[in-house]
N, C-alpha and C positions, 0 to 999 in steps of 0.2 A: 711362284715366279711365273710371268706371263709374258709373251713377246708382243710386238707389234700388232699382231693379230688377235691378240687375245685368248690363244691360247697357254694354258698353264702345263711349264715345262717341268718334268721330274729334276728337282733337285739334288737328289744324292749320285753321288761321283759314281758308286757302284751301278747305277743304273745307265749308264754311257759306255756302249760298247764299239769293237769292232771299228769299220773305216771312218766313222761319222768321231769318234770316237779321237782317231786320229788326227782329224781334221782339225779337232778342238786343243788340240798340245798335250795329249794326253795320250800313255797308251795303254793296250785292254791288260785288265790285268790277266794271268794267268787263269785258263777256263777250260773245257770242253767245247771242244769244234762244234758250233750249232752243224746239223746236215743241211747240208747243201738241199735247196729249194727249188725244180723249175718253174721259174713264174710262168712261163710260157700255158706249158702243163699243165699247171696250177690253174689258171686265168681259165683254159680252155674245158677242163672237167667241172670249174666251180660253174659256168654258163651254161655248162650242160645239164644240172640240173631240174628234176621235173617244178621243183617249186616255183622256177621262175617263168611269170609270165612271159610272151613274145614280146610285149612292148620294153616290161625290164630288162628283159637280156639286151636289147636291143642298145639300149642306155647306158648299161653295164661295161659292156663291149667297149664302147665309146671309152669310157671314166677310165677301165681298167687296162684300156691300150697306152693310156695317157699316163698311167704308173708306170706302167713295163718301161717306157720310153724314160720317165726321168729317174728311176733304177739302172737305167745302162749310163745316163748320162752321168748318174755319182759314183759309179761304181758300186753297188750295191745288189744284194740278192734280196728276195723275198725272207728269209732263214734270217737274214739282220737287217727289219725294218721293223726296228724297236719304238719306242715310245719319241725317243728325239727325234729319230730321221721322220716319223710321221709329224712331228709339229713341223719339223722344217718344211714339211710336203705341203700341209694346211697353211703356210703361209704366202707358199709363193703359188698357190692357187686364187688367195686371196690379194695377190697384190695388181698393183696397176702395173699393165702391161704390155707397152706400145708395141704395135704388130699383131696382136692379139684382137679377132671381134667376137666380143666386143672385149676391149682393151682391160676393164675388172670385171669381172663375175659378182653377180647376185649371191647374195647371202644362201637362198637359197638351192640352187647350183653348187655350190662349194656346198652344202651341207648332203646333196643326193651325191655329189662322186667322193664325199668322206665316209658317208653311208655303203656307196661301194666297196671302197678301202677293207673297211671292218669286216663289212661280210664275207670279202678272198678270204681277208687273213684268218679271219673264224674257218671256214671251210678247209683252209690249206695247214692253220698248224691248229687249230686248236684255240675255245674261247678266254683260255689262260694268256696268250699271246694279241689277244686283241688290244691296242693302245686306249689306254682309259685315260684319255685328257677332253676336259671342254673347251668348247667353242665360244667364245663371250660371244653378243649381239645376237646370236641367234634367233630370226623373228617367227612368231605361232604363225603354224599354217595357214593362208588366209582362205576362205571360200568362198566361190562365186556363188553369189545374190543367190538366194531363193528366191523364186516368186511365190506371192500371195496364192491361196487356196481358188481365190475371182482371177487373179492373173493367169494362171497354170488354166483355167476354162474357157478363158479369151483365147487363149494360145491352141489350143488342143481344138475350137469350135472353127478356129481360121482355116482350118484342112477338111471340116464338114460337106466333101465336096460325094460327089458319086462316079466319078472316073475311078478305074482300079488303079492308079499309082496313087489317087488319094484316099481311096479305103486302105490300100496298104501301108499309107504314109498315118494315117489317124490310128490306125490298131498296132503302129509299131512306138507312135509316141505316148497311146494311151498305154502300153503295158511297159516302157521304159518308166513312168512316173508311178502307176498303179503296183511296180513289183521290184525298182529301187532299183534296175538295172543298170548294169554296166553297158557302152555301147558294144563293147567288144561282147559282151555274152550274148547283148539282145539279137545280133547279127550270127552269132552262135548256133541260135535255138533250130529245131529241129522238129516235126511234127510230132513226134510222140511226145515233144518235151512239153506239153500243154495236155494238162489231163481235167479235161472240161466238165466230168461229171464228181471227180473228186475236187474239182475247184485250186487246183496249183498248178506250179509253175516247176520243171525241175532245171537248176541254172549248172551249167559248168561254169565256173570264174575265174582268177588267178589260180598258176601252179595246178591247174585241173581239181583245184575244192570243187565239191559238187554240193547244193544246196537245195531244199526245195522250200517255195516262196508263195504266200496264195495267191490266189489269181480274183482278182475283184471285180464286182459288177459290169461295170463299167466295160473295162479291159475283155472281160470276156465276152460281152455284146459287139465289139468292134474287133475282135477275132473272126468272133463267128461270120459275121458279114463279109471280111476281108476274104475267108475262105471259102463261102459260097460262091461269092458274085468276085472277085476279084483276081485271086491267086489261078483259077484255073484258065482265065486269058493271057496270065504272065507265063505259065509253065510250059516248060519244052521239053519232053520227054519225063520221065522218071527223077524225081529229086526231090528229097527228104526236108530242104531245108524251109525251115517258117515262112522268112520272109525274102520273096523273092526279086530280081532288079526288071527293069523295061523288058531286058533280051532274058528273061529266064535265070540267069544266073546268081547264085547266092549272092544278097546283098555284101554290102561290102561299108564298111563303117564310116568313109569319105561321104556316100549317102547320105544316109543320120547328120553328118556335121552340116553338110547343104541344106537340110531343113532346120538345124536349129545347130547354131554354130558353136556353144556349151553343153551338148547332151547333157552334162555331169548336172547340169543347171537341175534338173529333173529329176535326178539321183538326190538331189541334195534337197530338193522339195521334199521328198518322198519322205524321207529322216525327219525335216524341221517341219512336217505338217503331221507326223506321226505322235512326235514328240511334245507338239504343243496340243495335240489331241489326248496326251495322257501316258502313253507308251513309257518303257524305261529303257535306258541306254542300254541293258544287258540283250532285250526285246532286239533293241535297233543295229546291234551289233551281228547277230546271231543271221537277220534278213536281210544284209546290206554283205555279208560273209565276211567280215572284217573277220582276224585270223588274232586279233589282238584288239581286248575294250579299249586299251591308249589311243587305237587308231580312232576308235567312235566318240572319243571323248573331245576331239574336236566342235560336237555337239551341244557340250557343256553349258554355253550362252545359253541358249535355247532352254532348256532342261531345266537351268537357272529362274527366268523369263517365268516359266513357266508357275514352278515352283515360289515364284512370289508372291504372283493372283493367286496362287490357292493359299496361300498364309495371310493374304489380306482380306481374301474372302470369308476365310474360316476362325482366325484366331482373333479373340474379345479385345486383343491391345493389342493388335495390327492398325 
């Protein structure tokens, strides 16, 4: 059974508890007091945790203040937000809603603060408690365009300048492409984090994974220059960090987007130029720090693509 939104609701009686429960003309039957939940609490130790990056907590916060709120307004605890009361939550995120901007939410939006939902309630009671219903429509992640291997060298050659904010601008986008960077890590890195005679990179990423990544030709000739001739006119004192701003000061990621308004753009070359070079998803997962292949497998296309030339190349009845 599915509502309006296409989510599919549990059908048996026994699974309808508590005020929601009530609401339906129905009462609980005879049970054990779930314990009492603070969501509040709940909310505030699930955010604290190390796993989650600044940007997700950030988003989290948002999603998970916006449960708190329509849990007071139905009377409802976190301890009885069962499988129902969550379809009904999933739908009225999903619906048209004047006063609201924007007035319906994107598919995707309602699927990152349902993604939040799961993950409290995982952390607060438990992955037996998490509501296992689907979302119908749900659309595949989409990715921003990679550029061509010739595009990515047009782009990177247009900062070939010799002022130090553009050696610093050329060595910060050649090793975001050359080592598959996040903008948040690349603005991260740190001098030691570049070890030039071993040829890597060592990344902190989401949740503090630490990764180490090689460091390519390329990328390490446009360091090296950056550091000679550039970084020591921008520094002001004593500081550790890679890449530095006009006043000294650790760069800062709003930078990076001023010079190329997609950083991710680059991240995502890095994969699909990897990829169609021969690499395997397990490879591309492992130097991108994805924490899960599902997440790299948005790559799939590609891998595919790829995988086809070499069957048409190689097999007598292709």
């Amino acid at each position: 059974m599915r509502d309006a939104f296409g989510v599919r609701l549990p059908a048996r009686e026994d699974e309808i508890s508590g005020p929601v429960a009530e609401e339906h003309g129905r009462k609980p039957r005879g049970e054990a007091e779930l314990p009492v939940v603070d969501t509040r609490a709940a909310i505030d130790s699930f955010l604290g945790s190390q796993s989650l990056s600044d940007a997700t907590r950030r988003a989290y916060r948002r999603d998970l203040d916006e449960l708190a709120s329509w849990l007071r307004r139905n009377g409802l605890g976190l301890e009885s937000f069962d499988a129902r009361a969550f379809a009904r939550y999933a739908a009225e995120l999903g619906a048209d809603r004047p006063g609201r901007q924007p007035r319906k939410l994107a598919q995707t939006t309602v699927a990152r603060k349902l993604a939040a939902v799961r993950s409290l309630v995982r952390a607060a009671r438990g992955p037996a408690h998490v509501p296992d219903l689907a979302v119908s429509g749900r659309r595949r992640r989409r990715l921003p365009h990679a550029p061509k291997p010739t595009e990515t060298d047009a782009l990177l050659a247009e900062l070939d300048q010799e002022d130090p904010l553009s050696l610093r601008n050329r060595a910060l986008l050649e090793l975001v492409y050359s080592a598959g960077l996040r903008a948040q890590e690349a603005v991260d890195l740190t001098l030691a984090d570049v070890d030039f005679e071993q040829e890597i990179v060592h990344v902190r990423g989401k949740g503090g994974k630490e990764r180490v990544v090689p460091l390519g030709e390329e990328a390490a000739y446009r360091l090296r220059r950056y550091l000679e001739r550039a970084r020591p006119e921008l520094a002001r004192g004593a500081i550790d960090t890679l890449f530095l701003s006009a006043r000294g000061r650790p760069l800062e990621t709003s930078t990076l987007r001023k010079l190329l308004p997609n950083p991710h753009r680059l991240r995502h070359a890095f994969a699909t130029h990897l990829l169609e070079g021969g690499a395997d998803l397990r490879t591309i997962q492992e130097l991108l720090g994805h924490s899960s292949l599902s997440t790299t497998q948005i790559y799939s296309h590609v891998d595919a693509k790829r995988l086809r030339k070499v069957y048409d190349r190689a097999h007598p009845r292709a």
